[in-house]
N, CA, C and O atoms as a GROMACS GRO file, in nm:
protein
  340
    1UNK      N    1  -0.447   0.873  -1.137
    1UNK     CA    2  -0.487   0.804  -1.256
    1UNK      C    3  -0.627   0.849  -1.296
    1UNK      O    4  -0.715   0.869  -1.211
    2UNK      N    5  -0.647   0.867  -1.438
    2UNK     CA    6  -0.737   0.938  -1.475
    2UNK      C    7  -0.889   0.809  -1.475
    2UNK      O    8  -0.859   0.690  -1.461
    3UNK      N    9  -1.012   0.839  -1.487
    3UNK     CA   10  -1.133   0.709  -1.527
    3UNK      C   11  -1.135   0.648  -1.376
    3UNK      O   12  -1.232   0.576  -1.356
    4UNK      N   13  -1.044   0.663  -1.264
    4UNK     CA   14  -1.103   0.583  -1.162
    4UNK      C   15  -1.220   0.656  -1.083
    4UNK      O   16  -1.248   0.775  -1.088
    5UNK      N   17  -1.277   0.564  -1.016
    5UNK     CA   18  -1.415   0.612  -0.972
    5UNK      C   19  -1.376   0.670  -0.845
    5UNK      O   20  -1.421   0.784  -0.833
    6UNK      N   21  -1.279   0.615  -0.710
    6UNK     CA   22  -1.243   0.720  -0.628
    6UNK      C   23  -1.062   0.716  -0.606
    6UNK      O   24  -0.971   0.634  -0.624
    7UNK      N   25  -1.077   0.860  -0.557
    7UNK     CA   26  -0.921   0.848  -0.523
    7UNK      C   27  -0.878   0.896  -0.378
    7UNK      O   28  -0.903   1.012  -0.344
    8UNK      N   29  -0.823   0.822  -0.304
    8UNK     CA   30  -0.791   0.825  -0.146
    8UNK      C   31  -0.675   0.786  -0.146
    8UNK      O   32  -0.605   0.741  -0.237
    9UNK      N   33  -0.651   0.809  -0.008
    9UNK     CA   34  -0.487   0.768   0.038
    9UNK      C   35  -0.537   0.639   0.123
    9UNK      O   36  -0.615   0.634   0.219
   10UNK      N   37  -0.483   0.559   0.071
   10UNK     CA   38  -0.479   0.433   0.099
   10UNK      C   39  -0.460   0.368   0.306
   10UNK      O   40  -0.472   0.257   0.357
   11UNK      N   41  -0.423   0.526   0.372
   11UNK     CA   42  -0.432   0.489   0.495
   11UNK      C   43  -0.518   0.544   0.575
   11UNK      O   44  -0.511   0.538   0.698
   12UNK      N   45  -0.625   0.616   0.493
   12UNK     CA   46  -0.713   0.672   0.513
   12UNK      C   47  -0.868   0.668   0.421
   12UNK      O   48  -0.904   0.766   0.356
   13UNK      N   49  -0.948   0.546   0.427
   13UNK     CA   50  -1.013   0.489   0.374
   13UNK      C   51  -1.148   0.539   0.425
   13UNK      O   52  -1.250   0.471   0.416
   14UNK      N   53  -1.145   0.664   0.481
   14UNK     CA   54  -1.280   0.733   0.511
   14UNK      C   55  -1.412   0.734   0.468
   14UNK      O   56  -1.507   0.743   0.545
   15UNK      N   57  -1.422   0.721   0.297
   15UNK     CA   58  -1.508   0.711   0.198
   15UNK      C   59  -1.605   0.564   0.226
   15UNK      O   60  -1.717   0.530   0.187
   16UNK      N   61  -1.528   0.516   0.293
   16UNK     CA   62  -1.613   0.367   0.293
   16UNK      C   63  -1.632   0.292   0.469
   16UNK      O   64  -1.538   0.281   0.548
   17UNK      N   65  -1.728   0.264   0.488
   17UNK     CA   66  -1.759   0.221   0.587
   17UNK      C   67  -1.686   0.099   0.641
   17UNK      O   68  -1.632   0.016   0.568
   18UNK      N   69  -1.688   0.094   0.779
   18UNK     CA   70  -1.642  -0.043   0.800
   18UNK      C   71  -1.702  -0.158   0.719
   18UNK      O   72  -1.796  -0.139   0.642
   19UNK      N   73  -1.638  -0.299   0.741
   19UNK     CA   74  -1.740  -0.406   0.655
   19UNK      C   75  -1.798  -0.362   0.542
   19UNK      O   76  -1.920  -0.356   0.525
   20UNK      N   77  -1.692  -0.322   0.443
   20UNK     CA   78  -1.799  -0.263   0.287
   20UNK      C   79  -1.762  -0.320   0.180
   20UNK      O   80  -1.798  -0.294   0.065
   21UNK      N   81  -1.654  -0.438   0.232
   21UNK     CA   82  -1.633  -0.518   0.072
   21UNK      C   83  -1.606  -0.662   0.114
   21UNK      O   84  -1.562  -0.673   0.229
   22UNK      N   85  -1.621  -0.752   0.060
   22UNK     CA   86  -1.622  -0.875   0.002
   22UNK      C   87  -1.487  -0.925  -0.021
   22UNK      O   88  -1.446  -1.026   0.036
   23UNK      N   89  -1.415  -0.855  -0.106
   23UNK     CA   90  -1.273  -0.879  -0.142
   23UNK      C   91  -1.173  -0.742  -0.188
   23UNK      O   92  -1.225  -0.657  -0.260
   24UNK      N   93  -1.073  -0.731  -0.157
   24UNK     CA   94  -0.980  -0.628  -0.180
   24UNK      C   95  -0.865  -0.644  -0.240
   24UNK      O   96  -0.781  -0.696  -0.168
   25UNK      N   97  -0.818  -0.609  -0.384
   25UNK     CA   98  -0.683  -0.642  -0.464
   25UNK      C   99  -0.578  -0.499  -0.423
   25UNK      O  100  -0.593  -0.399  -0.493
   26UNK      N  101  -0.516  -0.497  -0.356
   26UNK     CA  102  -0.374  -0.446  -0.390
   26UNK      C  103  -0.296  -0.456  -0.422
   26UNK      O  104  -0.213  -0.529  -0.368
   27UNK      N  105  -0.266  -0.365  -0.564
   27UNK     CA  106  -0.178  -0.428  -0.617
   27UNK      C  107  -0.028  -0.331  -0.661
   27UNK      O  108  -0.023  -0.249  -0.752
   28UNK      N  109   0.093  -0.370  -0.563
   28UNK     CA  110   0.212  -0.291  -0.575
   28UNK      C  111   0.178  -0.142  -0.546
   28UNK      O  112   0.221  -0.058  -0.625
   29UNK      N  113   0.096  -0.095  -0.427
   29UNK     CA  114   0.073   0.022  -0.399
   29UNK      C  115   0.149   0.050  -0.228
   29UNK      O  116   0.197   0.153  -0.180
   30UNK      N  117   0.134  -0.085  -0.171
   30UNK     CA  118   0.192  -0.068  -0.016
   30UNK      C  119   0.374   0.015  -0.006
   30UNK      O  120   0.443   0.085   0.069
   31UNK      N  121   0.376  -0.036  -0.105
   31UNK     CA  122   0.551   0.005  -0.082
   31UNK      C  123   0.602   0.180  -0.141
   31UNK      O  124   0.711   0.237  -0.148
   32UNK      N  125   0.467   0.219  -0.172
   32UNK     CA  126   0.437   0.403  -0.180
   32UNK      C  127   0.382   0.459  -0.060
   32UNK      O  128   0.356   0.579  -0.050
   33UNK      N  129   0.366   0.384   0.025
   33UNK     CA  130   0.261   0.452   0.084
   33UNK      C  131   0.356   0.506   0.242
   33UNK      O  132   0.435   0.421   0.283
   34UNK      N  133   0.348   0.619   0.312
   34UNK     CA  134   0.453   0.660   0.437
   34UNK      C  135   0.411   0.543   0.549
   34UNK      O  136   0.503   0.493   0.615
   35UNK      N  137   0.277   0.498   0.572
   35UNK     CA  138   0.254   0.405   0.674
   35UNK      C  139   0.179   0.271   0.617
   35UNK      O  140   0.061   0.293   0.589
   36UNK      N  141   0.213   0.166   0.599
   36UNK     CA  142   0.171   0.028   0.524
   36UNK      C  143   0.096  -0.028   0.637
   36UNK      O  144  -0.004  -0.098   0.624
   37UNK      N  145   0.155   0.012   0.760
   37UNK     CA  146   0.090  -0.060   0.861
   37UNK      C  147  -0.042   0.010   0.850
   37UNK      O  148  -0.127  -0.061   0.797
   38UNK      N  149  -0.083   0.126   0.884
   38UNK     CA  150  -0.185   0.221   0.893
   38UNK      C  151  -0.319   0.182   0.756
   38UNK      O  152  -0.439   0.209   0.751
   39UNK      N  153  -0.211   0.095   0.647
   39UNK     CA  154  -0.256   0.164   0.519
   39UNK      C  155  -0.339  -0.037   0.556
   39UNK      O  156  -0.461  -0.058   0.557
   40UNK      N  157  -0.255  -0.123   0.575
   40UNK     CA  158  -0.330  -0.265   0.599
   40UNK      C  159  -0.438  -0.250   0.718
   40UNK      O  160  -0.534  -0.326   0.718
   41UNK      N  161  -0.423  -0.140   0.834
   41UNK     CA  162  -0.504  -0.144   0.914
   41UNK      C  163  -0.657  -0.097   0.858
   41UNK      O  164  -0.761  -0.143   0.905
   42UNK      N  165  -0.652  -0.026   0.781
   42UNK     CA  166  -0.748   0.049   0.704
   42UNK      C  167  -0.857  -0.066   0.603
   42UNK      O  168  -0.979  -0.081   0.608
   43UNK      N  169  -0.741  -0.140   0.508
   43UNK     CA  170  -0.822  -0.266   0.436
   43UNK      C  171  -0.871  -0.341   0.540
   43UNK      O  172  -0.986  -0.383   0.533
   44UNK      N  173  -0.816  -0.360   0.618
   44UNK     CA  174  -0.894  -0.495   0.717
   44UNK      C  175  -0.998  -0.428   0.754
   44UNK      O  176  -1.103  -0.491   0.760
   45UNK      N  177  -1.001  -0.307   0.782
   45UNK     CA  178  -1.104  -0.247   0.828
   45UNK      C  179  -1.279  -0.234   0.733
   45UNK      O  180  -1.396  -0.268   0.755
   46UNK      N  181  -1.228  -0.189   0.661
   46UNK     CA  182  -1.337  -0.207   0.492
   46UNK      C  183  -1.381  -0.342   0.470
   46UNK      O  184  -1.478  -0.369   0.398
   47UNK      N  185  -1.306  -0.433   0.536
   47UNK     CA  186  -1.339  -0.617   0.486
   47UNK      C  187  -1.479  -0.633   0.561
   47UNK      O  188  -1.512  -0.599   0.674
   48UNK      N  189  -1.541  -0.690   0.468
   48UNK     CA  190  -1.664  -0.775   0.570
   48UNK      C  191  -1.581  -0.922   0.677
   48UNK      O  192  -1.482  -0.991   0.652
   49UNK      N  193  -1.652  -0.920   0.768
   49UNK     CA  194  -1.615  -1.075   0.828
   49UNK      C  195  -1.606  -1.171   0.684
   49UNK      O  196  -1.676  -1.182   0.584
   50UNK      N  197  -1.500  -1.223   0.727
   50UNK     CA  198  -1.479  -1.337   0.600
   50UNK      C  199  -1.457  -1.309   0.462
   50UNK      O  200  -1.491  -1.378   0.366
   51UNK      N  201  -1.387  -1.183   0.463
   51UNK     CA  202  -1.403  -1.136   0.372
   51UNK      C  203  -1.259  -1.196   0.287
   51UNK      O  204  -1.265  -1.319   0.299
   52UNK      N  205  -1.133  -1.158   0.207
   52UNK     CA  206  -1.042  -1.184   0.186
   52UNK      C  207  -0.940  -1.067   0.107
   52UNK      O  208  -1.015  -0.998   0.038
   53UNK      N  209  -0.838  -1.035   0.097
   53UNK     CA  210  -0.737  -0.940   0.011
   53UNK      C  211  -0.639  -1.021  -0.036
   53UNK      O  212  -0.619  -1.130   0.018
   54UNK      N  213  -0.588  -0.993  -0.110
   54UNK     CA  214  -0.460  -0.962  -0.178
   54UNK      C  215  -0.381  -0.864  -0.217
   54UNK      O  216  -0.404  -0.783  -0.306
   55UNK      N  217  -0.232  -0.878  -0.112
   55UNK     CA  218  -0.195  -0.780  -0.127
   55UNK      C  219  -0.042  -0.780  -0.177
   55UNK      O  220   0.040  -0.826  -0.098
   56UNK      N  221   0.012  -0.724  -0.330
   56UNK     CA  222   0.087  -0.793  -0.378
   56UNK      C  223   0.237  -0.664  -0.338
   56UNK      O  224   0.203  -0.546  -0.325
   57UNK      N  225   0.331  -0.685  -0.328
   57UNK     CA  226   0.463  -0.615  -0.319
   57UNK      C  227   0.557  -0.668  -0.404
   57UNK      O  228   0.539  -0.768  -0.474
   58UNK      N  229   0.680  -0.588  -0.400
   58UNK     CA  230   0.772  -0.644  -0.485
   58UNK      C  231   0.894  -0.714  -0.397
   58UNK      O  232   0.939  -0.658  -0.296
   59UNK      N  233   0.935  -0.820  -0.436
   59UNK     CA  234   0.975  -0.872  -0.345
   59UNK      C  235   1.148  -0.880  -0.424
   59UNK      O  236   1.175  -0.887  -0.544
   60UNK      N  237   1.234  -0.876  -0.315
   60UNK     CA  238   1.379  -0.904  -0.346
   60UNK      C  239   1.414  -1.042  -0.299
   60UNK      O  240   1.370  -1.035  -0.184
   61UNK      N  241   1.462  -1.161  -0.311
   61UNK     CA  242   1.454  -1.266  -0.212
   61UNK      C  243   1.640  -1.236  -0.179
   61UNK      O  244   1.692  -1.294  -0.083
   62UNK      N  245   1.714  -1.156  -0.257
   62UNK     CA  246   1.847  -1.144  -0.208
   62UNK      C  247   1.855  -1.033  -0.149
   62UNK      O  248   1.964  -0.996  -0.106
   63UNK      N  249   1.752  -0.962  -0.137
   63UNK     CA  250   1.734  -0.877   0.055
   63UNK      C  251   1.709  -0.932   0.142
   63UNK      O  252   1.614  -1.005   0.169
   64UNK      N  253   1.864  -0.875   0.239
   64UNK     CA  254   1.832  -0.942   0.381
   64UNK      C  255   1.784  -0.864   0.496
   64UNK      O  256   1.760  -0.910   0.608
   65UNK      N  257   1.769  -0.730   0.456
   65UNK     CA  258   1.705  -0.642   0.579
   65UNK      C  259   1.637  -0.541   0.516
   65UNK      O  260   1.660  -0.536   0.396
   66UNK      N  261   1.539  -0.433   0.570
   66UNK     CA  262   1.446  -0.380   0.506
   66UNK      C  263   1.557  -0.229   0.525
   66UNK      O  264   1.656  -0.209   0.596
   67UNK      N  265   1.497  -0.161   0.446
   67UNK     CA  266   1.556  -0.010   0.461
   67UNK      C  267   1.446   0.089   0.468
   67UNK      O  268   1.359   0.065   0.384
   68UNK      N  269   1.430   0.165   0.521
   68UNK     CA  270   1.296   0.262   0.504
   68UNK      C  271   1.390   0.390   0.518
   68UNK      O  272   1.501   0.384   0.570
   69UNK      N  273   1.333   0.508   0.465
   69UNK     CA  274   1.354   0.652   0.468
   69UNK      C  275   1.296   0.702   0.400
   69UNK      O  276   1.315   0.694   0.278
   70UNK      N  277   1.183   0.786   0.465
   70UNK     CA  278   1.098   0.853   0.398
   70UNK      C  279   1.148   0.977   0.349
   70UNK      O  280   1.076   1.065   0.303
   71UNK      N  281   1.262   0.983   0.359
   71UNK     CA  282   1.348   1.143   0.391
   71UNK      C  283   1.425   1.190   0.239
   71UNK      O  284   1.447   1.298   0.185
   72UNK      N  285   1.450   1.062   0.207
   72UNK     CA  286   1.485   1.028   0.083
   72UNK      C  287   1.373   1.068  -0.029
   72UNK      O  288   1.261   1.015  -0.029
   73UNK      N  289   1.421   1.184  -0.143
   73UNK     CA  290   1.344   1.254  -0.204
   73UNK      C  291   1.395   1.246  -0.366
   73UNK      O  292   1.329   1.229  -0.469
   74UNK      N  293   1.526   1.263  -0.348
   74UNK     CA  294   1.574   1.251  -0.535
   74UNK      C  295   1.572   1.135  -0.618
   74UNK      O  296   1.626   1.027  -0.590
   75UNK      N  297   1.519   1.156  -0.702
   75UNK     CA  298   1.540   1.009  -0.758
   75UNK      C  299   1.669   0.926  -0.781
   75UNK      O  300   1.655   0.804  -0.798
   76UNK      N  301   1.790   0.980  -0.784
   76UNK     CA  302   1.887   0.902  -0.791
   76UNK      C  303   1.878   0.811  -0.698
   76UNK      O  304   1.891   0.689  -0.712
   77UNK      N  305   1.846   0.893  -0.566
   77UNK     CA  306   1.875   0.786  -0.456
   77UNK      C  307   1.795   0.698  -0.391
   77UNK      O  308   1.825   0.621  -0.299
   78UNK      N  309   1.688   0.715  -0.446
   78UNK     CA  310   1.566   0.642  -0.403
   78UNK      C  311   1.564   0.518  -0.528
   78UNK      O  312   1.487   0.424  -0.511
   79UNK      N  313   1.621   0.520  -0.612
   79UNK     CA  314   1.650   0.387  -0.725
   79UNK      C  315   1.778   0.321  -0.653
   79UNK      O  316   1.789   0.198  -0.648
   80UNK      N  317   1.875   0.408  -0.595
   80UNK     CA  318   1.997   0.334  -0.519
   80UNK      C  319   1.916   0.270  -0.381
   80UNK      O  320   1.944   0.152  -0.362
   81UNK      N  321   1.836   0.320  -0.299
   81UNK     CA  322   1.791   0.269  -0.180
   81UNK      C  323   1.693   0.139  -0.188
   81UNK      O  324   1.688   0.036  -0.121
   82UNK      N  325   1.606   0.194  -0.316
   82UNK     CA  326   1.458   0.110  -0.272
   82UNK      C  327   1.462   0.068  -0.414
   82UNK      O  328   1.345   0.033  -0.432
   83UNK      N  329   1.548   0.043  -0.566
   83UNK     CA  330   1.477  -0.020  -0.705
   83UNK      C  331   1.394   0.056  -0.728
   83UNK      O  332   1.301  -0.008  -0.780
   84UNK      N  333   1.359   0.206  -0.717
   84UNK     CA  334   1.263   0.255  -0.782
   84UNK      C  335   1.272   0.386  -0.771
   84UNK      O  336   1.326   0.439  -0.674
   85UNK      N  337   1.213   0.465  -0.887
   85UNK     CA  338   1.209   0.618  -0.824
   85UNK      C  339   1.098   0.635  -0.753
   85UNK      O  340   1.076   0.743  -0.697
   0.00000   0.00000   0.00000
């Protein structure tokens, strides 16, 4: 995206020190990303003590189990697997 001030991979938050923010919005980016775990280990990491996030996903409530495959590349099938290309 063009005008933002930095651009990183979200599981690799190098640019910023531990304890360097106050508050953190994510918003509908976790469910792009190959490791979410890696990618939440990273925000907690950037949080000051007491700090707080939000971190928003898209949610199905008539999913009953998760599917992951990162392997999955065409868009047909990644709108059949996951609602999205």
């Amino acid at each position: 995206m063009e005008g933002v001030d930095d651009k990183l991979d979200l599981q690799d938050l190098h640019l910023y020190k531990d304890h360097s923010f106050d508050v953190f919005v994510c918003s509908h980016i976790l469910e792009h990303v190959d490791d979410d775990i890696k990618a939440m280990k990273e925000l907690y990491r950037i949080l000051k003590p007491g700090g707080w996030g939000i971190a928003m996903v898209p949610i199905i409530e008539s999913v009953t189990e998760t599917h992951e495959d990162p392997s999955i590349k065409e868009e047909n099938l990644r709108l059949k697997y996951f609602g999205q290309k």
